[in-house]
N, C-alpha and C positions, 0 to 999 in steps of 0.2 A: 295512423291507425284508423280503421274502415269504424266510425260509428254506427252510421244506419245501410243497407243496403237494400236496394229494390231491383225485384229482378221478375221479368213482364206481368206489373199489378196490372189487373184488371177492375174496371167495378162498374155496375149499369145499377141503374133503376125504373124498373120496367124494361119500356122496349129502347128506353134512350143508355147509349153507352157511353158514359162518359172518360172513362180509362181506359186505354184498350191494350197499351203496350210502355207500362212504365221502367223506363231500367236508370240507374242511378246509385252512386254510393255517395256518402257523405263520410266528409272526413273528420276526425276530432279536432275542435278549434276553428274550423270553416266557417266562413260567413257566404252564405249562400242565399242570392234571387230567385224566387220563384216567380216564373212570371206569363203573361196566356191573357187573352182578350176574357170579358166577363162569362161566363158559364164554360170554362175551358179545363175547370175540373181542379182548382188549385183549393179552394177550402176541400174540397174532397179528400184528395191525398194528403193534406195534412193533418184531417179529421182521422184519417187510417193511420195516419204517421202516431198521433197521438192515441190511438188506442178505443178512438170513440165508435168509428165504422171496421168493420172485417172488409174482405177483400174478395171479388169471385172468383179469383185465380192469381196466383204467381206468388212470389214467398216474400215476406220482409224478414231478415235476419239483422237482430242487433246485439251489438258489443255484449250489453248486459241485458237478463231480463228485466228487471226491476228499475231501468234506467228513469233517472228525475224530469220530467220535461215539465217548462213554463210555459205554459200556452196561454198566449193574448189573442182571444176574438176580436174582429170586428165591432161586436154591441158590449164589449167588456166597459168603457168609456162612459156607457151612460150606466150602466149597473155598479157601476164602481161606486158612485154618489150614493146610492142610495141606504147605506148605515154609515155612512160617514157623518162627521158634524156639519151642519149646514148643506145638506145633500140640496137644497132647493136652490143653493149660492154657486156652487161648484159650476166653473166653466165647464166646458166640452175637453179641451186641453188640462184642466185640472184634475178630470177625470180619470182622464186616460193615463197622466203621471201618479195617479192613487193607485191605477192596477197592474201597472207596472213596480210600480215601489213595493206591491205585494208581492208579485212574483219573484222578484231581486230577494226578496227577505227567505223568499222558502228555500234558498241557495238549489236551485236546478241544475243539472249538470249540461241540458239543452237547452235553448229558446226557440219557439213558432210565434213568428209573432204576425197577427194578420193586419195590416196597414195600422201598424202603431202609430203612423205619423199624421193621421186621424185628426183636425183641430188641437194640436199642437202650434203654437209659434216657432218663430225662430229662433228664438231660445230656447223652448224645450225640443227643436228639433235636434240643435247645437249641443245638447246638454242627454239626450235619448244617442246621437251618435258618439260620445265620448265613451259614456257606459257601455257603449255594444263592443269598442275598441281593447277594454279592458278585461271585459269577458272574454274568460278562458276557453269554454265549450263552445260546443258546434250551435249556431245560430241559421234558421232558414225563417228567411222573412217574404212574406208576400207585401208589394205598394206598388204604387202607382206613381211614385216622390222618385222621380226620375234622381234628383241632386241629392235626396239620402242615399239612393243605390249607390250611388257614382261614391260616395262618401264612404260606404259602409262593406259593402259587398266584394269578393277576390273571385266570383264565379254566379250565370246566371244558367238557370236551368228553366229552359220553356214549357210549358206543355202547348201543344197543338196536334188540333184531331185526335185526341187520345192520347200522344206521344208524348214522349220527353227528349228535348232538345240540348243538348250541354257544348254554354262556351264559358272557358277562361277568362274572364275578365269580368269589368263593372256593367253598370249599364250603355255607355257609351261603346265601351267596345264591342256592347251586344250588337248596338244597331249598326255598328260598321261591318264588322263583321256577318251580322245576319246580310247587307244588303251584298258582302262582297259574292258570299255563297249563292245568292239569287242570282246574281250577275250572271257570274260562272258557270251554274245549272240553267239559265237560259242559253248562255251562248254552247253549251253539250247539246241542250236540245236541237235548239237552231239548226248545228251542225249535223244533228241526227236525218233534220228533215231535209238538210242537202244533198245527202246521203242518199234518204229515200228518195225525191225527186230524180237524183240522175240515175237510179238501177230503176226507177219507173219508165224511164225517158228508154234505158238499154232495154229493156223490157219489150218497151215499144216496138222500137227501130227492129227487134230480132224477130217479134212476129209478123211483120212487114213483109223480112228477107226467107222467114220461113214459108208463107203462104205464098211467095212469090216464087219459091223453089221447089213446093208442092204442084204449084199448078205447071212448071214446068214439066216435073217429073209426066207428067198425065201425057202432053204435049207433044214434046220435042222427042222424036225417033233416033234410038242410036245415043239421047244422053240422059236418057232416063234413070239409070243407075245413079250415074253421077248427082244427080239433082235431086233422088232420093235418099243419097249418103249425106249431103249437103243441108237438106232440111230435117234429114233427124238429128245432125250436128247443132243445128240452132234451137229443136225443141231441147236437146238437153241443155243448151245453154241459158234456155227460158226457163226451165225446170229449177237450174240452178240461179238463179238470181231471184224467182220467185222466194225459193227457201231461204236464202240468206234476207230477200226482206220481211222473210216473216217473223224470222232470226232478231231482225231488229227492231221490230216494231215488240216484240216482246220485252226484247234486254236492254234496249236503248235507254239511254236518258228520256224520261218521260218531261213533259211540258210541268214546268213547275208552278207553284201554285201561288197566285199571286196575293198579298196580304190583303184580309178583308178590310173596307175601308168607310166611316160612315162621314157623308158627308153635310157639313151643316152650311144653309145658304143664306146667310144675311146681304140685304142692298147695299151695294158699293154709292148707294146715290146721296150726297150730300145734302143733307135737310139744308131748306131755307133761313136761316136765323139770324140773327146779330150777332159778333164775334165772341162776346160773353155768354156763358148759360149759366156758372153759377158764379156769383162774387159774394167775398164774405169779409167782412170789414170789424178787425177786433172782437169775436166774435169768443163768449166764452160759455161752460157748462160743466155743474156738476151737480152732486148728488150728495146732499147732506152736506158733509166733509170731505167726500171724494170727489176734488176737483180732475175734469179730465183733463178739459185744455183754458188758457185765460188768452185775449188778445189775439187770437190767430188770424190771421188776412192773408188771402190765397184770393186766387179768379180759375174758373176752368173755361178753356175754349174752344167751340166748335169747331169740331173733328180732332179736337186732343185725344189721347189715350194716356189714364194717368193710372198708376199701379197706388196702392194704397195700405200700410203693412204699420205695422206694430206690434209691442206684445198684446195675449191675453188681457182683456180687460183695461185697454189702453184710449178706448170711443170711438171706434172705427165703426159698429156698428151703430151706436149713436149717433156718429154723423151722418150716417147714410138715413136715417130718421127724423132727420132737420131736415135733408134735400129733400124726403118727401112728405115735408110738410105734417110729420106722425106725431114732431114733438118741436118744441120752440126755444129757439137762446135765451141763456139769461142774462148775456150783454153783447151789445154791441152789433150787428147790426148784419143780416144773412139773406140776400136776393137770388131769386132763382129764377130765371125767364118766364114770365107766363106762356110763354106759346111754344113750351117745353112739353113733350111727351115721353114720360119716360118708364121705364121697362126695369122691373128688381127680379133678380131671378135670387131666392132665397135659399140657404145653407139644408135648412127644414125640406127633406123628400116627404117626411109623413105627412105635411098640410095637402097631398092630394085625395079627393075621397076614392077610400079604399075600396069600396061595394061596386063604382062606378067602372066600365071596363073603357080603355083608349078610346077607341070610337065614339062612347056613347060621350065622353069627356069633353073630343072633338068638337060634338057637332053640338052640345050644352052652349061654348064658347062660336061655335059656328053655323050657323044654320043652315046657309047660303049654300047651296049646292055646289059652286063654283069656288067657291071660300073650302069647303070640305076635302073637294078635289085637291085641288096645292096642298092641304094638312097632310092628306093622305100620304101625298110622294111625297113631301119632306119626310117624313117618317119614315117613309119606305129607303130613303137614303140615310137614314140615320139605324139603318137597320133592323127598321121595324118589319118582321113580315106578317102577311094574314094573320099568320094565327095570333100574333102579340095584340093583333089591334085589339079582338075580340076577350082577352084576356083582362081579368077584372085587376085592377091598379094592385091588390094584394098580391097579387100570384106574378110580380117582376122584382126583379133584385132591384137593387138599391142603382145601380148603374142606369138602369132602363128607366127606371121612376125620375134620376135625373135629368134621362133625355127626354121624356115628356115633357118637363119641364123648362127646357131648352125652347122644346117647338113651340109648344104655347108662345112663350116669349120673343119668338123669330117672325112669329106672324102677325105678332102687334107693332110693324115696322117703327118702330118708337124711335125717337131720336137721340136720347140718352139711353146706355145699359149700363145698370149697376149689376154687378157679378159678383157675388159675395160666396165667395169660395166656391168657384163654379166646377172643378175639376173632381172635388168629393165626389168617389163612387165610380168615377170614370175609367175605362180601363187605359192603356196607352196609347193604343191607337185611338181612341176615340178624344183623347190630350190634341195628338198632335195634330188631328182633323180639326179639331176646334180653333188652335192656334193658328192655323192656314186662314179657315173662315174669317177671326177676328183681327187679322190682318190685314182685309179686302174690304171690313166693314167700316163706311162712309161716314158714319154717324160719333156723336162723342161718346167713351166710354170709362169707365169707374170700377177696377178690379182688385177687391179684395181677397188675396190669396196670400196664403203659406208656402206654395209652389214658386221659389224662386226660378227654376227654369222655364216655369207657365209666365212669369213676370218677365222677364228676359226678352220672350219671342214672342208679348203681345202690348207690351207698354212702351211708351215714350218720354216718360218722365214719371219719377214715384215720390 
């Protein structure tokens, strides 16, 4: 049974269009991806889905009018805290399972849920996919949690350029499939321009034989006739090859379009150090009565890559406040190399000042003409264009605000990175760009993530 249908939504603001040709049904019981690089117009259409925006064109027709929908924002996770008991105690993750446990209560007949997987752990990831499993209604979830999709999702629906894209399957089978059809649509095209090459080449050859049969015609006494039948024969045969390639250059397979891609460029170049950078020798801490850890002895070493995970409120961020020296053991005994430099790239996008625009950010941290210069094209590979730079740090989504904060950190060639949930906000392509980079990167690294698949294809031991 058709719950929701959409049939070619439109929606702009101002002169930017961001829907241009949505078509789509949704089935009762479907768990459905939503999914599109960052400004690709996915909170959009489910702001219309949900009743909040109208539409410039094209109809949504649903089952019922009055239909129940549970919609989870994005910023629903930090509002959630705040008439709760203990709103100032409440993780991120504890949040986010307070407004979803609201939403469950008001028995919905839909969910929208926008990157519920939001600072959740592995257990409330484990425990957000069971519930979605048992739920009866249609579910369309926007993320970025490549291994919830794959978990959760029977159908991914893209948007791109305004479009809606529809494959059967999880996330995996998206990106197999989305690469088989690229393939495929290159090699149409390809084939197209073989096409037009060789009726360009006949093209050629015929006016050759034509002007060479015109000038005969003028010439030769007695075969004039001949040589005039002869080259009106080849102009129409120029004629006709002309219009079929024009034919195809219209209907053909057009050059497909290749995924946008931002690229981030850390040095492959191995700092100079001694094989330890951090050693920790029974080393213990807690808070009041909340002990995190007692005894613990580890060592990390240069050019490790160590992944780093546990639940909610278990001292992962703690620890990463020992290594830089923010806060002190209270046994046992925690060495970190002096001639260690090292680079935090923090969970918090709003610690950037907001008033201040990209550029002016830049060049605060960079002065150096030459230093500005590299900021610039890093950025511009990270898909910053002109006008982002000049954009004052409030006027970029949450995604953008992260990649600032990437670059900042890429150009402090530090030789530790600590990555504390560095995916938040990211769209997917800009995941697996990262996971390429940090892959190439020389230097020791320390990643705190909830993204098992981000853990997967960028650590070496967790």
């Amino acid at each position: 049974m058709t719950w929701i249908s959409c049939r070619h939504v439109r929606k702009s603001f101002g002169d930017l269009q961001v829907l241009s040709d949505i078509n789509c049904d949704m089935e009762y019981g479907e768990k459905i991806g939503l999914v599109g690089r960052n400004g690709a117009g996915k909170s959009t259409l489910v702001q219309i889905l949900n009743g909040d925006l109208q539409t410039d064109g094209g109809t949504i027709t649903r089952q019922r009018k009055a239909m129940k929908v549970g919609y989870l924002q994005q910023s629903a996770a930090q509002e959630a805290g705040r008439d709760a008991e203990r709103p100032g105690q409440l993780s991120g993750g504890e949040r986010t399972r307070l407004a979803l446990s609201r939403i469950w209560a008001a028995s919905p007949e839909m969910l929208i849920l926008d990157e519920p997987t939001n600072h959740l752990d592995f257990l409330g990831v484990e425990w957000l996919i069971d519930e979605l499993k048992a739920f009866p209604g249609t579910v369309l979830i926007i993320s970025h949690d490549r291994y919830f999709l794959d978990r959760t999702v029977s159908r991914i629906v893209e948007l791109e350029d305004g479009r809606s894209v529809d494959y059967a399957g999880n996330y995996t089978f998206y990106r197999e499939e989305k690469a088989r059809r690229l393939a495929s649509q290159l090699h149409q095209y390809e084939e197209r321009m073989k096409t037009e090459r060789k009726i360009e080449a006949d093209i050629e050859r015929l006016r050759n034989w034509s002007s060479q049969a015109h000038r005969a015609s003028r010439k030769e006494e007695g075969f004039k006739e001949y040589h005039r039948k002869k080259a009106k024969k080849m102009d129409k045969q120029i004629k006709s090859r002309i219009k079929r390639l024009q034919k195809i250059e219209f209907e053909g397979a057009p050059r497909p379009k290749e995924e946008a891609s931002v690229r981030f460029e850390w040095s492959d170049e191995v700092p100079k150090h001694g094989r330890r950078m951090i050693e920790a020798a029974q080393i213990g801490k807690a808070y009041g009565e909340k002990r995190l850890f007692r005894d613990s002895s580890f060592f990390i070493s240069r050019g490790e890559k160590v992944g780093l995970l546990g639940p909610n409120g278990c001292g992962k961020s703690t620890l990463i406040r020992l290594f830089l020296n923010e806060e002190t053991v209270d046994s046992g005994r925690l060495w970190v190399s002096p001639s260690l430099t090292v680079g935090c790239l923090t969970q918090d996008v709003g610690d950037l000042p907001v008033h201040r625009t990209v550029l002016e950010l830049l060049e605060d941290e960079y002065p150096i003409r030459e230093d500005i210069g590299h900021a610039r094209t890093l950025l511009a590979n990270m898909g910053f264009d002109e006008a982002l730079l000049f954009k004052p740090i409030a006027a970029l989504s949450l995604g953008e605000r992260m990649r600032v904060k990437l670059a900042l950190l890429i150009l402090q060639n530090n030789d530790l990175l600590i990555l504390d949930e560095p995916t938040n906000h990211l769209d997917l392509a800009s995941r697996e760009q990262l996971e390429r980079a940090l892959a190439s990167f020389g230097g020791t690294l320390l990643v705190v993530s909830h993204d098992r698949y981000f853990l997967d294809q960028t650590c070496e031991s967790l």
